[in-house]
N, C-alpha and C positions, 0 to 999 in steps of 0.2 A: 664358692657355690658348689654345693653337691654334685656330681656325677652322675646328668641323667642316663647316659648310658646302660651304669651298674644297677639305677632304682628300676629300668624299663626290665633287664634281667632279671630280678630279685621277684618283679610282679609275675613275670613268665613261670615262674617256681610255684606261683598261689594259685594257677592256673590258668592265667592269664594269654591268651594268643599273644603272637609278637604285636599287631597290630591294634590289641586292646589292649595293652600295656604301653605304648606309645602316646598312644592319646589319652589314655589317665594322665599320665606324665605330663604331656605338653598342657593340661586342663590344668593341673596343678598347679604348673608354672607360669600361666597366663590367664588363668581366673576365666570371668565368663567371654566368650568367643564364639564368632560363626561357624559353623561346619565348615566351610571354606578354608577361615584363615587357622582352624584348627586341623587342616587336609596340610597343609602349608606347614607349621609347624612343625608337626609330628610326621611329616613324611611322608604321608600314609597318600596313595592314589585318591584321585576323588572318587572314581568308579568305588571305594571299597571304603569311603568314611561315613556313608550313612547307615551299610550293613553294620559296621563296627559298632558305631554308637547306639543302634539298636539294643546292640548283644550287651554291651556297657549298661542299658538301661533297667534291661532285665534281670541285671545281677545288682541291679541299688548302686550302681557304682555313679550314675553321671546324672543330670538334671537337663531335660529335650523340651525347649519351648515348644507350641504351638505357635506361635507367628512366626512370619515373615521377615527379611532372612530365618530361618531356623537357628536359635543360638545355643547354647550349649556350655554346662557348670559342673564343675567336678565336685560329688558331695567330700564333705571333708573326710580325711584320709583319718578320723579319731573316729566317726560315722560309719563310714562305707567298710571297715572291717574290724568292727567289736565282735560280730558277729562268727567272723570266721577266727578269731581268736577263742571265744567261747567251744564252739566247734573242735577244735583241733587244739587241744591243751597240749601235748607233747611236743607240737611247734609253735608253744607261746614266747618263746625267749625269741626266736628268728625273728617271729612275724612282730615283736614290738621292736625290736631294732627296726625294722623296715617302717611301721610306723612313724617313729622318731624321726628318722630322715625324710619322710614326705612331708612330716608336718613341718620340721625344717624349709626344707625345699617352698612351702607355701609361705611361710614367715616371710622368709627372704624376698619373695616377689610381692607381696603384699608391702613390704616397703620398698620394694625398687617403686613399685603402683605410687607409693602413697596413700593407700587406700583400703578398705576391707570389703570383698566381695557381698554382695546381697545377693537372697535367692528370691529375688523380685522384680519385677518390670514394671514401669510405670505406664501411661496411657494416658495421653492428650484426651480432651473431650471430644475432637475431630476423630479418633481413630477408635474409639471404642466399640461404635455398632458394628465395624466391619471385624474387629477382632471379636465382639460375642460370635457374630455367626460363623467366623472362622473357629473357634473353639465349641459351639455346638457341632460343626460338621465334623469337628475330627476325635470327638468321643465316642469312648468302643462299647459302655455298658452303662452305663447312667447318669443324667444331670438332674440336679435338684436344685431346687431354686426358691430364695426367699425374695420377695420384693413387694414394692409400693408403687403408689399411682405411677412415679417416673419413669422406675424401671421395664415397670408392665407394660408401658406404651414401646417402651424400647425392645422388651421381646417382641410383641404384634409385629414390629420390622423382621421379625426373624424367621416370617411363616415356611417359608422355603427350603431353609435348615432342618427345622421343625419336624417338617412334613417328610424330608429324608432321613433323619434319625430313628423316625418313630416306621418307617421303611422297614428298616435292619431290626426291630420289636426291643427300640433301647428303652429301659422306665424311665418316663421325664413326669418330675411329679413338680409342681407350681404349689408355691403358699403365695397367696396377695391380701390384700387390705381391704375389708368390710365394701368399700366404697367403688371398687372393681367390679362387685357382681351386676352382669347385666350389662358392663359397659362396651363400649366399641372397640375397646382392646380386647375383653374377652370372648367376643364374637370371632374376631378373626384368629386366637388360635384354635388351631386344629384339634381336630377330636382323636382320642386317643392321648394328649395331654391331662394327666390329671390336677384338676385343678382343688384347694382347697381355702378356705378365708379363714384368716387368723388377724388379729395385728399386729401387723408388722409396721416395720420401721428402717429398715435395711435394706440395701440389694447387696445381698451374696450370691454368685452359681457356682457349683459344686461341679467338676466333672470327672468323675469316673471316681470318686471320691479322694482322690488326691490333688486335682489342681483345681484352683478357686481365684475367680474375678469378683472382686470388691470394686462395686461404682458408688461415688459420691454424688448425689442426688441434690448438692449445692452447685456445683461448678461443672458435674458432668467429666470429671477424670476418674480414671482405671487403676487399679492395681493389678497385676496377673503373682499369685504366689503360688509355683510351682513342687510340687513332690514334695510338700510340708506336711509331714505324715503329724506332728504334735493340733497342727492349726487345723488341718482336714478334718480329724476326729473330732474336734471339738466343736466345728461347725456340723459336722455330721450328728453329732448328741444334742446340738440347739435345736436343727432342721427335724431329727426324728421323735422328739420332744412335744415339738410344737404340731407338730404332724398328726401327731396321734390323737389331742384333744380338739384340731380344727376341723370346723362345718364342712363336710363335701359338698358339693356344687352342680353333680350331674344333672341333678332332676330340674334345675334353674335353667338349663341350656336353653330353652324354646321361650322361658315367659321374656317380660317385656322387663326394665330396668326397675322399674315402680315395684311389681308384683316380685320379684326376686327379690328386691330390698326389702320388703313387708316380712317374705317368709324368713329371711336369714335374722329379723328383728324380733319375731316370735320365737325362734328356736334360743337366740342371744336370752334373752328376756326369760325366760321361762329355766332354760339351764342355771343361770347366774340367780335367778332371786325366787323363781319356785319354791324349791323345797323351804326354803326360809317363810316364804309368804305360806304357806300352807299348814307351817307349822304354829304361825303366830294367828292366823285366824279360825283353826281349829280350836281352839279355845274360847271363842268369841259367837262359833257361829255353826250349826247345824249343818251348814250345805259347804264343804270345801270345795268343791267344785266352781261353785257360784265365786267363790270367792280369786278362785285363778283364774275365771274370765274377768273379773277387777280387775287384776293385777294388770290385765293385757291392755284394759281399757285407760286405767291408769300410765302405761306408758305411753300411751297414744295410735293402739290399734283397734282399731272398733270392726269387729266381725259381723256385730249385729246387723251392722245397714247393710249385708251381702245375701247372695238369693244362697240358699241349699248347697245347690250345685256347686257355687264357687266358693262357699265353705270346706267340702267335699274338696274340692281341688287342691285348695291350699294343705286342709292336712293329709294328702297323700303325698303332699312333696313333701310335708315334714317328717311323713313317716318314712321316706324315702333314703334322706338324708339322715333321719338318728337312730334306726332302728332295722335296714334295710327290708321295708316293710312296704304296703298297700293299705289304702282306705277306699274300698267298694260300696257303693248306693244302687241298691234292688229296690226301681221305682216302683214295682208291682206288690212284693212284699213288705216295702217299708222298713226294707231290716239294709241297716246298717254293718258291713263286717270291715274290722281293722284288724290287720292282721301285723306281726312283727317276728322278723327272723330270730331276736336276740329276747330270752323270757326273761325272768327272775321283773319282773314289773317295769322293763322298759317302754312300754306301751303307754301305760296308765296315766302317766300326768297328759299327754296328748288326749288321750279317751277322756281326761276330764275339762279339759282346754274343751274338744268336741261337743261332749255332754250340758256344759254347762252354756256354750251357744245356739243348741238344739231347743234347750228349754227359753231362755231368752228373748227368742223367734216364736214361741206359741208352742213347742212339742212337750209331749210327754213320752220320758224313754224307760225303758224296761235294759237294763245291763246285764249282758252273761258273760263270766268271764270264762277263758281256757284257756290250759298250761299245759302243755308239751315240751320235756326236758328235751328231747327230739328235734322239733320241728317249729320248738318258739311259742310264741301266744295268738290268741284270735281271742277277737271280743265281739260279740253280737250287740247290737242297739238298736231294738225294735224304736222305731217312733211311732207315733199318732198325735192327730191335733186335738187340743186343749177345746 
């Protein structure tokens, strides 16, 4: 067996305090471990093993669960300093000797173990909810999170975390599943959670972008994988992904389950098979317009049997959600303004979704458009009845 003594001094030399070289060491040689029995080991006072494994953390050297007991994993000694060999070429001959012997030193307890360390924790279905909200409350800068009907009902338990996280002004941004909007779950998170709909299929949470809880939404068990910088990124490029092309949700907060489900169905509907239905019935037909309230009527939303107003309503949510925009009704002058933050004709397939159930209903409209590279677009639409 190597000489932990001489590895504890060798680290002392890398820069390593006495007491954070002790407990790399004792990690090395007994894999993952509580703070406790790694106080025990390495010698080290307890008053002084949670400051240490701090300083350990912050230099990439150790792996600090969030749960209870707090346990504790030494990244591998080929890991934790490629870096400082890169760094410090002149002392690349020492520091791969010292190398070799740590990884040594891990070989050897890995078979005294019989076994090879994971950098993972598993999770009964019993202890799950209580480790999400223990790992929402103890993130310092952002959780992100993909889930389904399961999951989603399992965060609503988490209101309290939530509402203390979002405290401290941490980004907690939510992807859920079409079928969430509107529901009891999403009532009871807190505002200030950004919520968005996509389909998902998953529950992953992301926290602080390096540790991540995978729940299995068959049986209800946890995985926690810790300081996985390859697995984090990768979940973080699925989540910002999906992120970017999913419906937002704000302007839905007040309607009722029915009406929130309609709008996120017309915005679905019309993103996904618009531009194609406009393009194949321009050819066929004089009024395209006419032809994308088809479309809508064809998938099973029928605008026409609605009064004005709650025409009006519905496409200000939509303009709300795809355009960060407004849709205004001036009862006195009969002018119609739809306005949208973002130009270049993101307005328009809405303004003819509009137009074409203005006419439908008995109106006749008069169209202006305006384009401001600035300030986005506005569209007036005088009506009057037929």
């Amino acid at each position: 067996m190597i000489n932990e003594h001489v590895l504890t001094v060798s680290l002392e030399e890398f820069g390593l305090s006495k007491y954070e070289a002790q407990a790399y060491v004792a990690l090395i040689a007994k894999g993952t471990i509580s703070a406790g029995e790694l106080a025990y080991y390495s010698e080290i006072p307890r008053t002084k093993i949670y400051p240490t494994l701090l300083k350990l953390e912050n230099k990439k050297l150790v792996i600090i669960s969030k749960s209870k007991p707090i346990m504790c994993t030494a990244i591998a000694p080929e890991d934790a300093f490629d870096g400082i060999i890169h760094e410090q070429i002149n002392k690349v001959n020492a520091m791969n000797a010292l190398i070799s012997n740590l990884k040594k030193a891990s070989e050897e307890s890995r078979k005294t173990r019989g076994s090879e360390e994971k950098r993972y924790f598993h999770l009964s279905a019993n202890n799950v909810l209580a480790q999400l909200q223990t790992m929402i409350e103890g993130s310092k800068t952002s959780i992100k999170i993909m889930t389904d009907q399961w999951g989603f009902g399992l965060l609503a338990e988490c209101k309290e975390q939530l509402l203390s996280v979002l405290r401290r002004n941490l980004d907690v941004k939510v992807l859920v599943s079409p079928s969430q909007i509107g529901s009891e779950s999403y009532r009871i998170i807190p505002d200030g959670v950004e919520i968005r709909v996509s389909d998902i299929t998953q529950n992953c949470f992301i926290f602080d972008e390096t540790e991540l809880l995978m729940i299995d939404n068959d049986n209800g068990k946890g995985a926690i994988f810790s300081a996985t910088e390859i697995l984090g990124i990768n979940q973080e490029k699925i989540f910002s992904n999906i992120w970017k092309n999913a419906i937002k949700t704000k302007a839905l907060a007040d309607m009722t389950k029915t009406e929130a489900q309609e709008i996120y169905k017309i915005i679905k509907t019309v993103n996904e098979l618009g531009l194609t239905y406009l393009l194949n019935s321009s050819m066929v037909s004089k009024k395209p317009e006419a032809d994308m309230f088809k479309l809508l009527e064809k998938n099973g939303i029928a605008l026409k049997t609605k009064t004005l107003d709650d025409v009006i309503e519905i496409m200000d949510a939509v303009m709300q959600i795809t355009c960060s925009g407004h849709v205004n009704f001036e009862a006195n002058t009969k002018n119609i303004t739809v306005e949208s933050k973002l130009n270049s004709g993101h307005s328009l397939p809405w303004v003819s979704v509009l137009d074409g159930c203005l006419q439908k209903q008995g109106y006749k409209t008069r169209t202006i458009y305006q384009n401001n590279s600035n300030k986005g677009e506005k569209i007036h639409i005088k009506i009057s009845k037929n």
